[in-house]
DRENDO-1510 file (C-alpha; in Angstrom, 1 decimal, always signed):
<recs>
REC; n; res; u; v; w
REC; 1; UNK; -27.5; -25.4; -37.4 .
REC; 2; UNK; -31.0; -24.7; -37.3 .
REC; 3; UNK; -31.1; -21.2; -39.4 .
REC; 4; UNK; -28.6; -23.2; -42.0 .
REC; 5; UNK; -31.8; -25.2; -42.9 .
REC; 6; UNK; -32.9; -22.2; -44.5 .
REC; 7; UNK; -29.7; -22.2; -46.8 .
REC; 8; UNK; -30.3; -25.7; -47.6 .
REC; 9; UNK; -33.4; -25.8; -48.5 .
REC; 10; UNK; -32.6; -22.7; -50.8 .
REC; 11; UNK; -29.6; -25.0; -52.3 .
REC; 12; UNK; -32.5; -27.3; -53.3 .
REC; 13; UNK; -34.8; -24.9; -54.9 .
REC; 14; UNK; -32.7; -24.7; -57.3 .
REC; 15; UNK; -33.4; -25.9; -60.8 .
REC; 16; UNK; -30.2; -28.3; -61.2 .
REC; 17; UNK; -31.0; -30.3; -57.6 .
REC; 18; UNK; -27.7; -30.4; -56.0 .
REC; 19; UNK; -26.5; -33.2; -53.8 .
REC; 20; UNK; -25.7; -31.8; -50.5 .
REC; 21; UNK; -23.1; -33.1; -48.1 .
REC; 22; UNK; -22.8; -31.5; -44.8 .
REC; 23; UNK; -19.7; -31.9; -42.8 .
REC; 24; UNK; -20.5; -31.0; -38.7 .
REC; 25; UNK; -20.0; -31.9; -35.3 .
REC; 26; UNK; -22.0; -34.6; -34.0 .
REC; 27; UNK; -23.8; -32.8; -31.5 .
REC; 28; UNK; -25.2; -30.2; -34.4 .
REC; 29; UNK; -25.0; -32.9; -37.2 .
REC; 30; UNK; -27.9; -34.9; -35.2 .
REC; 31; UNK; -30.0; -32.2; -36.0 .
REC; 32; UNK; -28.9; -32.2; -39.6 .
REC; 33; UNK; -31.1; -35.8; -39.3 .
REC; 34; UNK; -34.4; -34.2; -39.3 .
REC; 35; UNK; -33.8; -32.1; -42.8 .
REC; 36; UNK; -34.6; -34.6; -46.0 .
REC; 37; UNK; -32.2; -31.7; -48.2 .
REC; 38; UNK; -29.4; -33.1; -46.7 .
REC; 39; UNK; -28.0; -36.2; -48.6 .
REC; 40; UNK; -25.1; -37.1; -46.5 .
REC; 41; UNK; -23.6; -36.0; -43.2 .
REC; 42; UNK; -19.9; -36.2; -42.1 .
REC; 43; UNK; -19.6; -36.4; -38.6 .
REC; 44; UNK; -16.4; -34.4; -37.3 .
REC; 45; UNK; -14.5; -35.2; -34.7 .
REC; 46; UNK; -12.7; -32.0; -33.6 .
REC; 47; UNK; -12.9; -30.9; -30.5 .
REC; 48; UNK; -13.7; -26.7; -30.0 .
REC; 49; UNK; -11.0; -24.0; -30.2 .
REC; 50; UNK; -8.1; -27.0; -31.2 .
REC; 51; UNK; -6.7; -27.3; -34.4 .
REC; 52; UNK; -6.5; -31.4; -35.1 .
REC; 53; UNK; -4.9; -30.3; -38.3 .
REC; 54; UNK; -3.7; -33.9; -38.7 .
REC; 55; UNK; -7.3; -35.3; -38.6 .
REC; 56; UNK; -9.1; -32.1; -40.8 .
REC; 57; UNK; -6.4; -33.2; -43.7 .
REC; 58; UNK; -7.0; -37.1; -42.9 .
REC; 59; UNK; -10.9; -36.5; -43.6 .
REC; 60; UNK; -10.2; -33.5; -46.3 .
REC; 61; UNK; -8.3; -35.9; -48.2 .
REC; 62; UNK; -11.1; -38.6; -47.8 .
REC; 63; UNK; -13.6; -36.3; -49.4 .
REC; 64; UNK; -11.8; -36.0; -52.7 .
REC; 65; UNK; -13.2; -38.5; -54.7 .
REC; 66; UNK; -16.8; -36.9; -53.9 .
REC; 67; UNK; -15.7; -34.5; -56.9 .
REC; 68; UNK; -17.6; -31.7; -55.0 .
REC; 69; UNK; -18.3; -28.1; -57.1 .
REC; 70; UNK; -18.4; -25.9; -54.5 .
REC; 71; UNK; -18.2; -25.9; -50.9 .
REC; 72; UNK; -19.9; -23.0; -48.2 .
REC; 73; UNK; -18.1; -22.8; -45.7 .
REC; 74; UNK; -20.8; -21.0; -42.6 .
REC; 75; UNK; -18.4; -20.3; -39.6 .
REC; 76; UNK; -15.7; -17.5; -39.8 .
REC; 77; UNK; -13.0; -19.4; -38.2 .
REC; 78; UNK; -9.7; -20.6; -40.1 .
REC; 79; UNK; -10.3; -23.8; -39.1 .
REC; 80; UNK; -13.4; -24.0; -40.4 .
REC; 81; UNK; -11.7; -23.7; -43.8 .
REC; 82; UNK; -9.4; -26.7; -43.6 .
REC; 83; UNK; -11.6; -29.1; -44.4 .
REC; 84; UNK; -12.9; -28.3; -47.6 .
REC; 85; UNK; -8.8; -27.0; -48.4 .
REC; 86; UNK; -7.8; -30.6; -48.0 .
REC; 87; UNK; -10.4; -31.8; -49.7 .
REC; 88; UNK; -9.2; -29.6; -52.9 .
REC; 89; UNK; -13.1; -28.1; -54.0 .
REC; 90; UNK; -12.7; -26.0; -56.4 .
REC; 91; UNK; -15.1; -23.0; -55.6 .
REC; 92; UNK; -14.6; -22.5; -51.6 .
REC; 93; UNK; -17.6; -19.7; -50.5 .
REC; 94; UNK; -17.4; -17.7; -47.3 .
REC; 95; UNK; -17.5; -14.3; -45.2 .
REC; 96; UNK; -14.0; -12.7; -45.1 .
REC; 97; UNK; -13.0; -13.8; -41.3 .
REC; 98; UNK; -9.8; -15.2; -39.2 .
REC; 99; UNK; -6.6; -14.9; -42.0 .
REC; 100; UNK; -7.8; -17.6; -44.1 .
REC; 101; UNK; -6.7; -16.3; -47.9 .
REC; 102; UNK; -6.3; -19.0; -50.1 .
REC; 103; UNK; -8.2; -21.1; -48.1 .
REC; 104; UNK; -11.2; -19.1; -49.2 .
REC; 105; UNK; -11.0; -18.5; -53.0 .
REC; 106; UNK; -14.7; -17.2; -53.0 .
REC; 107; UNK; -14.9; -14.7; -50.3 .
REC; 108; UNK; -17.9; -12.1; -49.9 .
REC; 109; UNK; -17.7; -8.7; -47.5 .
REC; 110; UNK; -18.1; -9.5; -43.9 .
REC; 111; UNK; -20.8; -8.0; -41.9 .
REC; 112; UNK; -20.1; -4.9; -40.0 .
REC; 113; UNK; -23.3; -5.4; -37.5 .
REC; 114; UNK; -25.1; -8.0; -35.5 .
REC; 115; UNK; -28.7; -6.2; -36.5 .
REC; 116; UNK; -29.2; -8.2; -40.2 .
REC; 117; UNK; -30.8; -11.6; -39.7 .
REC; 118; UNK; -27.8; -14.5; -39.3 .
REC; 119; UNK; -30.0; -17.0; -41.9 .
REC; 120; UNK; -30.2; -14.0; -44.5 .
REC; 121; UNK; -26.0; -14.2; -44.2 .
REC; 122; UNK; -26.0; -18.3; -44.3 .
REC; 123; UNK; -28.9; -17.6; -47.9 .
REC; 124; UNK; -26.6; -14.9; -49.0 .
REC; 125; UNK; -23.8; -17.3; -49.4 .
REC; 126; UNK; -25.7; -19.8; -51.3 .
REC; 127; UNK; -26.3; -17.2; -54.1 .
REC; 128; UNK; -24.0; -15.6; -56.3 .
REC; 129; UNK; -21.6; -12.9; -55.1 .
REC; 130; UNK; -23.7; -9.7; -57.5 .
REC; 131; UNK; -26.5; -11.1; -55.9 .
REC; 132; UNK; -29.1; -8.6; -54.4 .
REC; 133; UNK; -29.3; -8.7; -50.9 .
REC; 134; UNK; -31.7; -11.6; -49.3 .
REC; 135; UNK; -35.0; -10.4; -48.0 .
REC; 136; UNK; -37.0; -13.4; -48.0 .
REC; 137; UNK; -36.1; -16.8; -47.4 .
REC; 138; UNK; -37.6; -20.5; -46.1 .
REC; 139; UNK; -38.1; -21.1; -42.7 .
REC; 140; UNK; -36.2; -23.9; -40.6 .
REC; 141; UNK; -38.8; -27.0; -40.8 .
REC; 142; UNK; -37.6; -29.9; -38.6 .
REC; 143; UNK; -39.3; -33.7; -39.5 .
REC; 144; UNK; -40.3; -35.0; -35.9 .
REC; 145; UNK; -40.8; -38.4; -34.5 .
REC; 146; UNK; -43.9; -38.2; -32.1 .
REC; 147; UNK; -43.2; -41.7; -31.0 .
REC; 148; UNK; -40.3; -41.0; -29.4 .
REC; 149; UNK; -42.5; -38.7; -27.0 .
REC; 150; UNK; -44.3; -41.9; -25.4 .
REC; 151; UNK; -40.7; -43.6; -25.2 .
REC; 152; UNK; -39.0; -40.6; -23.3 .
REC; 153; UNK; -41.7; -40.5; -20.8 .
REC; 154; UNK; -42.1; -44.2; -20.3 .
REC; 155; UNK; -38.4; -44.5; -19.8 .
REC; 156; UNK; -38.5; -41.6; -16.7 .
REC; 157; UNK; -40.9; -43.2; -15.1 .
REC; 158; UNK; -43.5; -40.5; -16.0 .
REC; 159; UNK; -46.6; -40.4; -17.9 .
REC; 160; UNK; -48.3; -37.8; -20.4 .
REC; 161; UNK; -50.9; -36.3; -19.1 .
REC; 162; UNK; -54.1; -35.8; -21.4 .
REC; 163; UNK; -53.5; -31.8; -21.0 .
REC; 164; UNK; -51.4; -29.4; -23.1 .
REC; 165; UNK; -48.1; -29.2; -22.2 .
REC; 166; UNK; -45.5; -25.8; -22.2 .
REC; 167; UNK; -41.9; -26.4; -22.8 .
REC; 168; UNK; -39.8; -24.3; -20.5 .
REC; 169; UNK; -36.3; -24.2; -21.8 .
REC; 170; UNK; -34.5; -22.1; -19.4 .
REC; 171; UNK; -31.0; -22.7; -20.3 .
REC; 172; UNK; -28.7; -20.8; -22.6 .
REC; 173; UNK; -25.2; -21.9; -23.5 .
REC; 174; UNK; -23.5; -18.9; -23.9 .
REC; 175; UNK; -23.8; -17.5; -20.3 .
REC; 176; UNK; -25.7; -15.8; -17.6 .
REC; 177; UNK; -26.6; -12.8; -20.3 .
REC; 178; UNK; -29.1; -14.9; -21.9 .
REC; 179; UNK; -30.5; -16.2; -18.9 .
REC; 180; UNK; -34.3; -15.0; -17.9 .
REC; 181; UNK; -34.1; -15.2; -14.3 .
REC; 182; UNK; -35.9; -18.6; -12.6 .
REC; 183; UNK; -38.3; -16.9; -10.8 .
REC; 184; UNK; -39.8; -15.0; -14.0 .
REC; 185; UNK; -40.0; -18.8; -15.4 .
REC; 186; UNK; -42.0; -20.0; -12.4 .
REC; 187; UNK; -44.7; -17.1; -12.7 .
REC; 188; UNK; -45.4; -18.1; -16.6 .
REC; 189; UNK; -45.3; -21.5; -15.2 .
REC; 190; UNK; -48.0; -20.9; -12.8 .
REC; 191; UNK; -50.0; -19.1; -15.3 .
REC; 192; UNK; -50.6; -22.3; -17.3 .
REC; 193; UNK; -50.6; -24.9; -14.1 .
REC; 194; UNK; -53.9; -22.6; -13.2 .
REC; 195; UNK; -55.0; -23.6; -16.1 .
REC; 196; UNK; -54.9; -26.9; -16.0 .
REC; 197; UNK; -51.6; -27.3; -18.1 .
REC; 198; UNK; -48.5; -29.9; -17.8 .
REC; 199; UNK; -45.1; -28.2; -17.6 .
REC; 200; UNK; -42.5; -29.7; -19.0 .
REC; 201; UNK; -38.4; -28.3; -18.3 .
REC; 202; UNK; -35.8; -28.9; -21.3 .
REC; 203; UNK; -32.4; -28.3; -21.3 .
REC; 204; UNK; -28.9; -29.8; -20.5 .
REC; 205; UNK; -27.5; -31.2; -17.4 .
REC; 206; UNK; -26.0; -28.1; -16.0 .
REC; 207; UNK; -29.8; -26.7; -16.7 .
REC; 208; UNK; -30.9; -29.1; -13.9 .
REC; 209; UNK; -30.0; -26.9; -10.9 .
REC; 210; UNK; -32.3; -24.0; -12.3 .
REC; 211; UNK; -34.9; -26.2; -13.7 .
REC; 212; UNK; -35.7; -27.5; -9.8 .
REC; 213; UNK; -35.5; -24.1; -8.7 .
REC; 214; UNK; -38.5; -23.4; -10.7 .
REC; 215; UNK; -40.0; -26.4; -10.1 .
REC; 216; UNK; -39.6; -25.3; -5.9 .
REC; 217; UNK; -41.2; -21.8; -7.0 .
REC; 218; UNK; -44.6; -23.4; -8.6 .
REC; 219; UNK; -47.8; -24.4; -7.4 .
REC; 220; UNK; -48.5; -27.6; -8.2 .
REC; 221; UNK; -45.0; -29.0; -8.5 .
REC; 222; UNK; -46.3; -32.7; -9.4 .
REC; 223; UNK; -47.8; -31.5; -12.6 .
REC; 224; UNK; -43.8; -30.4; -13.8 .
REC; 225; UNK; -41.8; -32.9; -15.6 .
REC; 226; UNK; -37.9; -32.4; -15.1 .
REC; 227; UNK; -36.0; -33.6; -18.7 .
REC; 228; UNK; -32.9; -31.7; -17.9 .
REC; 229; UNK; -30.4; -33.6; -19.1 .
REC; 230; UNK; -32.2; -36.4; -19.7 .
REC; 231; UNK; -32.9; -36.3; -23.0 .
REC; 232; UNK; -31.0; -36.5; -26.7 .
REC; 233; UNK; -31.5; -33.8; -29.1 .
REC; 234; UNK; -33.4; -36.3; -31.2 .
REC; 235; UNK; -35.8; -36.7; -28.1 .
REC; 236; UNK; -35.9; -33.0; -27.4 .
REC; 237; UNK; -36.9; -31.8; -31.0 .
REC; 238; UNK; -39.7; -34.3; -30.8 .
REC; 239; UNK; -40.8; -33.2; -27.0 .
REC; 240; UNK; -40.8; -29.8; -28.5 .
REC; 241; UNK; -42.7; -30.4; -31.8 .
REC; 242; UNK; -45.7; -32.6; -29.0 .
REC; 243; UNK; -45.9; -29.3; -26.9 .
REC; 244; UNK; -48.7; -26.8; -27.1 .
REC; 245; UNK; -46.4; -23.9; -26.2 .
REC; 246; UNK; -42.7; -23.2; -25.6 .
REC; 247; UNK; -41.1; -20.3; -23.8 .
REC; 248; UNK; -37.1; -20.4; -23.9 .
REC; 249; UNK; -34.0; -18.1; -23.8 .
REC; 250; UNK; -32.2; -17.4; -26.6 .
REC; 251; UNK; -31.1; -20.8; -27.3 .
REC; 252; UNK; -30.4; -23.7; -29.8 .
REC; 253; UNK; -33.5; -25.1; -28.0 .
REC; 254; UNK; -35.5; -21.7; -29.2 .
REC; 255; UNK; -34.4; -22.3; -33.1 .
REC; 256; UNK; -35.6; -25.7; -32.3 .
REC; 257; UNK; -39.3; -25.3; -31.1 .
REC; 258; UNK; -40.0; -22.8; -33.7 .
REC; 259; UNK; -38.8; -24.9; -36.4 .
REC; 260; UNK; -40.8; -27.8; -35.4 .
REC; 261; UNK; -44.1; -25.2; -35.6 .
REC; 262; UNK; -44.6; -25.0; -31.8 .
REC; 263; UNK; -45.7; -21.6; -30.5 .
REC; 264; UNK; -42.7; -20.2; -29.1 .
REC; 265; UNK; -41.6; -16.9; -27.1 .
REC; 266; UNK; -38.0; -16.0; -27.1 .
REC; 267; UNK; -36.9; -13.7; -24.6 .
REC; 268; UNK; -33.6; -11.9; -25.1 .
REC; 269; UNK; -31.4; -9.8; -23.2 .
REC; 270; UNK; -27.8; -9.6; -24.4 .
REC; 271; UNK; -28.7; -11.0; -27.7 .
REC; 272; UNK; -30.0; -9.3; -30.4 .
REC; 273; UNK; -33.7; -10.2; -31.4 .
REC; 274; UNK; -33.0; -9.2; -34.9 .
REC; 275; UNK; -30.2; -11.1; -35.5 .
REC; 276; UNK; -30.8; -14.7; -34.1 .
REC; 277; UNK; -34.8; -14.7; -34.1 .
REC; 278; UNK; -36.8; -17.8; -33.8 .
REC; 279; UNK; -38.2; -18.3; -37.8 .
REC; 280; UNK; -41.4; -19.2; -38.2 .
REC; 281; UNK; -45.4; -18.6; -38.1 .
REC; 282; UNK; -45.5; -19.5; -35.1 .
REC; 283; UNK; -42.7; -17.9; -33.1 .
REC; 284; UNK; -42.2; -14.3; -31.4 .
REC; 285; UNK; -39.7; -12.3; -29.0 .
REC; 286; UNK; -40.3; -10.1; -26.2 .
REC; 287; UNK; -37.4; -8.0; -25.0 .
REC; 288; UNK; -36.9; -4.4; -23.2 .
REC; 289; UNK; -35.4; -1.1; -25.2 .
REC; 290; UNK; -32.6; -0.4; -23.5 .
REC; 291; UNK; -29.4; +1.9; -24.2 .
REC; 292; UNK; -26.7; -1.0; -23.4 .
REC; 293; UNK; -28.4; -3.8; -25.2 .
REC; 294; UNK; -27.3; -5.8; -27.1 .
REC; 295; UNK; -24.3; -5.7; -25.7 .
REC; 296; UNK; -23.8; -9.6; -26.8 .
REC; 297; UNK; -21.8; -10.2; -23.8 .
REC; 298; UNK; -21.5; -13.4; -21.8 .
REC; 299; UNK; -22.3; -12.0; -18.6 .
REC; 300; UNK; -23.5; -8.2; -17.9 .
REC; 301; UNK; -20.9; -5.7; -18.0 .
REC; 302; UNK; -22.8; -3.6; -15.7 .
REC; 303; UNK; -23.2; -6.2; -13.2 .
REC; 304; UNK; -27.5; -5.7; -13.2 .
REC; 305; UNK; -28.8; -7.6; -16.1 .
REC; 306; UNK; -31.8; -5.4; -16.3 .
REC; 307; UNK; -32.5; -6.3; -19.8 .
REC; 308; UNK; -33.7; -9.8; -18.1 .
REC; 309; UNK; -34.5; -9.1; -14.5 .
REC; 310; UNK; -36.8; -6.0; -15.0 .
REC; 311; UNK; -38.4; -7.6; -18.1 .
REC; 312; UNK; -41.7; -8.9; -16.6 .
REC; 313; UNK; -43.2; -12.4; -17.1 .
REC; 314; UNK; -46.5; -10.6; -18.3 .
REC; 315; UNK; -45.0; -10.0; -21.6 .
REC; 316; UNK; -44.0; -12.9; -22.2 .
REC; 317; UNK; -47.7; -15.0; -21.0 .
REC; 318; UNK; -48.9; -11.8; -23.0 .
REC; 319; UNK; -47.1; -12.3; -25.9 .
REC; 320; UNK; -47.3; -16.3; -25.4 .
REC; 321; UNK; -51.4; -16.2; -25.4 .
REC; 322; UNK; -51.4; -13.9; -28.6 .
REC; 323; UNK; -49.6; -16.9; -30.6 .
REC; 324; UNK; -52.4; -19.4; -29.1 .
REC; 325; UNK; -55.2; -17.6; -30.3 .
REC; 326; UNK; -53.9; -17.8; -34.0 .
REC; 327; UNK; -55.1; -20.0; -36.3 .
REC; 328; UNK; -53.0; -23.7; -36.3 .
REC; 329; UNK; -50.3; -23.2; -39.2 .
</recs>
């Protein structure tokens, strides 16, 4: 959701400002709050890998009288392009995916690699279909709340300290793959506690049981804040955006810290660096060369994870301090 921004905004670069709708699951579509080119947001109910044909045809058929001109249609799933279907838009844009002719009436090659940046694919569909390929593009930007900062921090009981703070997100969805072990996370968390530094952990509740296993593993453990699971994404993007630094997996959270402005590493193992990147100014990657990466798998199929466990928290305090030391964006 976060590299679509850069689509959107490109939408309303346009000359003839279109009114965008954006139909998404709530989880994403809260994100889709922070983007002023987004004029209204239908919240889907659907559950993941189910059909709910019933319900896509119920709100399809609601749509109608929004007399939309086209529709873009981002994921490569059938389902995906139900919706807009029922909805009957005329001009229905999308990558050739799951069996889905007819659905689609405007469908563009599919990419054969992972290697091209995903937001140049979400841009490319917002052009027209002889359009040269995207090189350049706008950069995820996130509006942020900083009240909500004080509010989250009164509400765990904790307070702010008058230090800069480094986001440690060390979760990743997907699976152990994009994981940078805990203990690499504790060493660039000691770097900045030595410095006099607050750390704060983000992530989901199932990144609780790593976040106090690097909390165990620092130095000054009172000077970590815990927010696993404890927070909304509304909360998180402003937590991120108050930060001084960020250092995350390869994760929504990632997208999110470097579209907020935030100096943010990503580290990446079974991910591709070139194809989900954090955008920005602001943001970099560290990662290791390595004959079987990416292999985008959800958990090693070599049983090491090298990629991760050999790649040394040096770089990434390395690559972290470069981003400091350049000039505020």
């Amino acid at each position: 959701m976060v590299m679509a921004h850069c689509l959107f905004q490109t939408l309303k670069s346009r000359q003839v400002d279109p009114a965008i709708t954006l139909a998404a699951p709530p989880a994403t579509a809260r994100l889709a709050h922070r983007m002023p080119e987004i004029d209204e947001i239908v919240e889907t109910p659907f559950q993941h890998g189910r059909l709910h044909i019933t319900d896509r045809f119920r709100i399809g058929r609601s749509l109608r009288g929004h007399h939309f001109d086209q529709a873009i249609i981002l994921p490569g799933s059938l389902k995906a392009a139900l919706l807009p279907f029922f909805a009957k838009i005329p001009i229905r844009t999308g990558y050739r995916g799951e069996s889905r002719w007819g659905l689609i009436n405007d469908p563009r090659p599919r990419p054969s690699t992972k290697e091209d940046p995903m937001a140049a694919r979400f841009v490319q569909l917002g052009l027209a279909a002889n359009a040269p390929a995207v090189s350049t593009y706008p950069h995820p930007h996130l509006a942020t709340r900083p009240d909500n900062v004080q509010q989250v921090f009164q509400r765990i009981g904790k307070s702010i300290a008058s230090v800069p703070a480094i986001a440690i997100c060390p979760g990743a969805e997907f699976g152990p793959a994009k994981r940078w072990p805990e203990h690499h996370f504790a060493v660039v968390a000691n770097h900045f506690l030595t410095q006099g530094w607050q750390v704060w952990l983000l992530g989901g509740e199932r990144d609780r049981t790593v976040a106090q296993k690097i909390i165990e593993n620092c130095l000054e453990p009172k000077h970590c804040v815990d927010l696993t699971g404890r927070t909304s994404i509304d909360e998180a993007i402003d937590l991120l955006a108050h930060a001084s630094a960020a250092v995350s997996n390869d994760s929504g959270l990632m997208h999110v810290a470097a579209a907020t402005g935030t100096p943010v590493v990503g580290i990446f193992g079974a991910s591709s660096e070139h194809h989900t990147p954090p955008l920005g100014p602001m943001a970099a990657t560290v990662s290791l060369s390595l004959s079987c990466r990416p292999c985008f798998a959800r958990h090693c199929p070599l049983g090491h994870k090298q990629c991760l466990e050999t790649l040394e928290p040096d770089r990434v305090i390395a690559s972290l301090s470069a981003l400091l030391e350049k000039p505020s964006q």
